[in-house]
N, C-alpha and C positions, 0 to 999 in steps of 0.2 A: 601777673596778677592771679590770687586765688576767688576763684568763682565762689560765692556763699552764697544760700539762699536762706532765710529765717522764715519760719513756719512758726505764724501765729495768729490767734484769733483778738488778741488783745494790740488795738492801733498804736497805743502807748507804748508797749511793750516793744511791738515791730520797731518804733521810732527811737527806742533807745536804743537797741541792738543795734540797728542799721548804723548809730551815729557815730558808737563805739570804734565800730569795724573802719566806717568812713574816716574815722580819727586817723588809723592805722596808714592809711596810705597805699595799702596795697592790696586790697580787696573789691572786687566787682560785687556789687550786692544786688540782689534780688530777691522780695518777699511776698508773701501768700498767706490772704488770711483763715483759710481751712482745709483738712487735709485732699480736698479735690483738687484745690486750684494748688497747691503742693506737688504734685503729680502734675497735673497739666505746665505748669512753671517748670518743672526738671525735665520733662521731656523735651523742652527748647530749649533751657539755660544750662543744662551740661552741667549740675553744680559738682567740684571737686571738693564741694562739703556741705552739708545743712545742719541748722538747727531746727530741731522741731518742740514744740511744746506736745505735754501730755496732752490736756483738753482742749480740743477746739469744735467747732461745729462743723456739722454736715458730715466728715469723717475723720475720727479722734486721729490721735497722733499712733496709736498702735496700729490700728490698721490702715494708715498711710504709711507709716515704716515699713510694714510686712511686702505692700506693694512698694514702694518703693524700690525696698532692696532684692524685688524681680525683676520689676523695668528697666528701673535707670538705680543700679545698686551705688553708692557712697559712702563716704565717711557720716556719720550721725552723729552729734553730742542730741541728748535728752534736756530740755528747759522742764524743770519738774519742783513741783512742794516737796516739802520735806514731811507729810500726813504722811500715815500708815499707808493710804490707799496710794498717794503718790508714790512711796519709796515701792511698793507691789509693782504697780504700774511701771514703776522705771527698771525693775529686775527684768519682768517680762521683755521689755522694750533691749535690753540689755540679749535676752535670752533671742530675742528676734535679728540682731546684729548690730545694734547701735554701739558706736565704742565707747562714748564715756556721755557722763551727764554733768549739768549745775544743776544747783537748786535755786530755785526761782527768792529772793529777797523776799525780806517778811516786811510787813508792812507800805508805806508810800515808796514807789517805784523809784520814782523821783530822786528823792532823798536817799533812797538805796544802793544804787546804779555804779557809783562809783563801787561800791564794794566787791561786785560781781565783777568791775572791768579787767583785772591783773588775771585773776583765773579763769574767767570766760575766753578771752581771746588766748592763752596759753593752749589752754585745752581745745579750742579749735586750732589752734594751728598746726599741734601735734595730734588730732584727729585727721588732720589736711595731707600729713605724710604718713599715716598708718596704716595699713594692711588689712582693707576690709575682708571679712571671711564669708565664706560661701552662708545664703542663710536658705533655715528651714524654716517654716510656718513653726511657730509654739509648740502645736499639740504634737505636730509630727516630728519635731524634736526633742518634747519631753517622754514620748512613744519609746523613740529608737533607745534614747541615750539608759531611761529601765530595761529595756531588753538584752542591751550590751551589757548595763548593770549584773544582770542576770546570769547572761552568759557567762562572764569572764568572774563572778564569783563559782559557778559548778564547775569552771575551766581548771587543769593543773595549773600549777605556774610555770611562764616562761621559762625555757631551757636557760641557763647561765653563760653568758659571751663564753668564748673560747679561749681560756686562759689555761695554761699546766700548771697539775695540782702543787706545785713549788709556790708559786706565785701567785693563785688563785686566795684573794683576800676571805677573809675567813666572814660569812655570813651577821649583820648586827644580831638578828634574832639566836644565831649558836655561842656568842660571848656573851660570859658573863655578867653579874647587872643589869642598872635599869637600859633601855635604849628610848631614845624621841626621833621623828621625824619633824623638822620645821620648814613650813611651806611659807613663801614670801610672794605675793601681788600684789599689780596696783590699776593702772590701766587696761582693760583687757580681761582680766584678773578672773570677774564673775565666771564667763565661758570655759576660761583655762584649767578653773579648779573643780567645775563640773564635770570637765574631757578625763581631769589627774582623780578626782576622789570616787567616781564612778567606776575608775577602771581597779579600786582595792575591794578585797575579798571581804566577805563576813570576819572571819577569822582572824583578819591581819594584827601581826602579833605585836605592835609596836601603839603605844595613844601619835597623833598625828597633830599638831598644833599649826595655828593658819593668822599671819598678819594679812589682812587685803586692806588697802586704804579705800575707805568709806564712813560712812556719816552713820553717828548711830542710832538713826531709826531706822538704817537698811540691814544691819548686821544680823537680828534675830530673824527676819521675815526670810532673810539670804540662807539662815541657817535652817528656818525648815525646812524649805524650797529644796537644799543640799539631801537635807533627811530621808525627803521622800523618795526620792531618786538612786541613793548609792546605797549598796548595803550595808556595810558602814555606819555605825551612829553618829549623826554628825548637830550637836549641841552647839550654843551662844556662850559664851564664858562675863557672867554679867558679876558673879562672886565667887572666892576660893574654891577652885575644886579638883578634885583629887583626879590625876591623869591616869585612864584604865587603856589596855591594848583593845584595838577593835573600834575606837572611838576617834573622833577626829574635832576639836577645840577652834572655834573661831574666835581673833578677838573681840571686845566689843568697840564700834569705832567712835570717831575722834576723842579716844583713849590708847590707854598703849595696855600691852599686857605680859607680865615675863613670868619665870618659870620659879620655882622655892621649891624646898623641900620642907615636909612635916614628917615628923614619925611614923605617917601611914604611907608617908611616901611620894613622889613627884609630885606639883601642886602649879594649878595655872593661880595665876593672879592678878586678878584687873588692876591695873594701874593708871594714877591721872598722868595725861599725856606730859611727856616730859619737855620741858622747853630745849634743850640740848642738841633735838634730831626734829628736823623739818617736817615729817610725814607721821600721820598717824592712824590707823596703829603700827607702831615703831616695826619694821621688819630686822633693822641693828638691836635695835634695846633687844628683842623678842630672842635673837640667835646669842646678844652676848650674857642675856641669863641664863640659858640651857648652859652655855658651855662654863659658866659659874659651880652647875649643881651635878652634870653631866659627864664623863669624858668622851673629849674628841672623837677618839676612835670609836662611841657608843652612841654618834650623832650623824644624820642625815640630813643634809640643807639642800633646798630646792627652791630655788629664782627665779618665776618666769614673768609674762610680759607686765609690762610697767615702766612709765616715764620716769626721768631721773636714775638716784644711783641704792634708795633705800636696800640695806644686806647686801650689797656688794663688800663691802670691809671686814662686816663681821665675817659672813661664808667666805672672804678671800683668807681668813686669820685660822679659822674651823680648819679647813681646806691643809694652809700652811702647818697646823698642831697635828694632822693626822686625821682628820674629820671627814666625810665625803660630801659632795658637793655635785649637785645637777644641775646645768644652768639651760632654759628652752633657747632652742635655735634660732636664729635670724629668721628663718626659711618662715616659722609659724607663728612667731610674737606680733601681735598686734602693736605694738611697742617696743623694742629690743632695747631700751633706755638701762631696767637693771641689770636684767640676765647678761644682756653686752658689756656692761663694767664690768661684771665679775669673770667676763670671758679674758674681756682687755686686762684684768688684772692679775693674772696666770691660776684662777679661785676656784675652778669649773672641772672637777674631776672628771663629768661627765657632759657633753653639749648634744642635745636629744631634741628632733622636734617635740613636738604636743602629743600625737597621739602616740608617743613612742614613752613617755616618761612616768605612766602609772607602772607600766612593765618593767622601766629601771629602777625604779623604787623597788617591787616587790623582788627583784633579783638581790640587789644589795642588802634589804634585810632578809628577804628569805630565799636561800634556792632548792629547798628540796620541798616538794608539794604536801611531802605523808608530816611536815611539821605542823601543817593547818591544822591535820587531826584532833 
């Protein structure tokens, strides 16, 4: 049996969750209506997963999370609106260690509930076998992570693996033409591309484009969140825009977004989500339009944690034309659902934990440091 406990302040809300889960048959449940008795509740019930809502009384769901995940640390999905102030709150919550979120149905609960039940219980149950990460308080993780920001853009660049100059593949940033880097996430995703976009230079010579599946009133608020932190520009992609090096392209979500070209040159471009591929924003559609406008060998694909298989096909095809391909390791994925097919599918030129893959990135497009200049 998996131990759950639901954290909420709405009795209604408690009573459908709990009913859900009870449907299920295999779930011990136990619920708390604010975030003290949340704390006090896990400190005896051992959950090997909770949900907690954003708002609740006495102590919100953020700083029960934060404690939480120093006491009795777990897996966390986020029960959250889909308001600006929610999708905030649920980065943060995100940013503190919770693995994944729903958003709370709009309107009568009631009348809603089945909608939430196929992806609620999914998502916890692959929250239930995930990979909690060590967590820091907010401030003292958005502290560290600008300072590393900092450091590792004044830093040289990593030395280049030890290959002889025979065989030593020749750098994307020294071949000629345009080059892209396309990053794929889904589960996990937010912290992963904080750890990967953090760890690239001012300078970095390549534009950077980003599928994460998420909802989109979280995309832009995620994208300044990104902003502020890495040195790096890192923009929402909401209409046509032209792809510059140095910059890094999030899609906007439950949309897809692929890549054209215009006269002035590489061009992202919002797209409506395609009915064809499950997830959105598409991490296939997103790699099989680069490799449309792109060549292979002037493209970089990077898979990390995330449920299911989205970019495993496309980066397994990239990979097979000549393309390189980085996929995160078991060892750090909150998820290994994609990075793991594209391992299982021989797609993964490279298999790197988390905080090793900013560094393989800028080795493969860049290994001499005086080319920042």
């Amino acid at each position: 049996m998996t131990r759950l406990l639901i954290g909420d302040d709405s009795a209604l809300m408690r009573k459908l969750l709990s009913g859900i889960f009870a449907d299920e048959g295999d779930f011990e449940i136990a619920t708390a209506r604010n975030g003290e008795e949340v704390l006090q509740v896990a400190a005896r019930f051992k959950p090997d997963v909770a949900t907690l809502d954003i708002h609740m009384p006495v102590m919100d769901g953020l700083e029960c999370l934060s404690r939480l995940m120093l006491e009795n640390p777990c897996p966390v999905v986020m029960v959250s609106s889909l308001t600006r102030e929610g999708a905030a709150a649920t980065l943060d919550a995100l940013a503190l260690g919770a693995i994944d979120y729903v958003a709370k149905p709009d309107g009568a609960l009631s009348l809603h509930i089945d909608q939430l039940r196929p992806l609620l219980v999914d998502k916890v149950r692959t929250a239930a076998r995930a990979r909690p990460r060590p967590s820091l308080r907010l401030r003292e993780r958005v502290n560290l992570q600008m300072r590393q920001a900092a450091e590792r853009a004044a830093a040289v660049m990593p030395r280049p693996r030890p290959v002889s100059p025979a065989t030593a593949p020749m750098p994307l940033a020294e071949m000629g033409g345009e080059g892209l880097v396309v990053i794929g996430s889904s589960t996990g995703g937010p912290h992963a591309l904080e750890a990967i976009l953090s760890g690239l230079p001012a300078a970095f010579p390549l534009p950077v484009v980003v599928a994460q599946h998420m909802p989109s009133q979280f995309t832009a608020i995620f994208a300044e969140r990104l902003d502020r932190i890495c040195a790096v520009r890192v923009v929402e992609v909401a209409q046509p825009t032209l792809l510059d090096p140095g910059h890094v392209y999030i899609a906007r979500g439950d949309a897809d977004m692929v890549i054209g070209r215009r006269a002035a040159g590489l061009m992202a471009l919002p797209a409506p989500s395609s009915p064809d591929h499950v997830w959105h924003p598409s991490v296939d559609r997103l790699v099989e339009s680069a490799m449309r406008h792109v060549a292979p060998r002037r493209l970089l694909g990077v898979l990390v944690t995330g449920m299911g298989n989205d970019g495993a096909a496309a980066m397994a095809a990239l990979h097979e034309q000549g393309g390189r391909t980085i996929a995160e390791a078991e060892e750090t994925a909150i998820v290994w659902g994609m990075p793991g097919e594209l391992v299982r599918r021989g797609g993964a030129g490279i298999v790197a934990p988390l905080p090793e893959i900013a560094a393989a990135i800028v080795r493969e497009v860049q290994a001499d440091a005086a080319h920042q200049a």
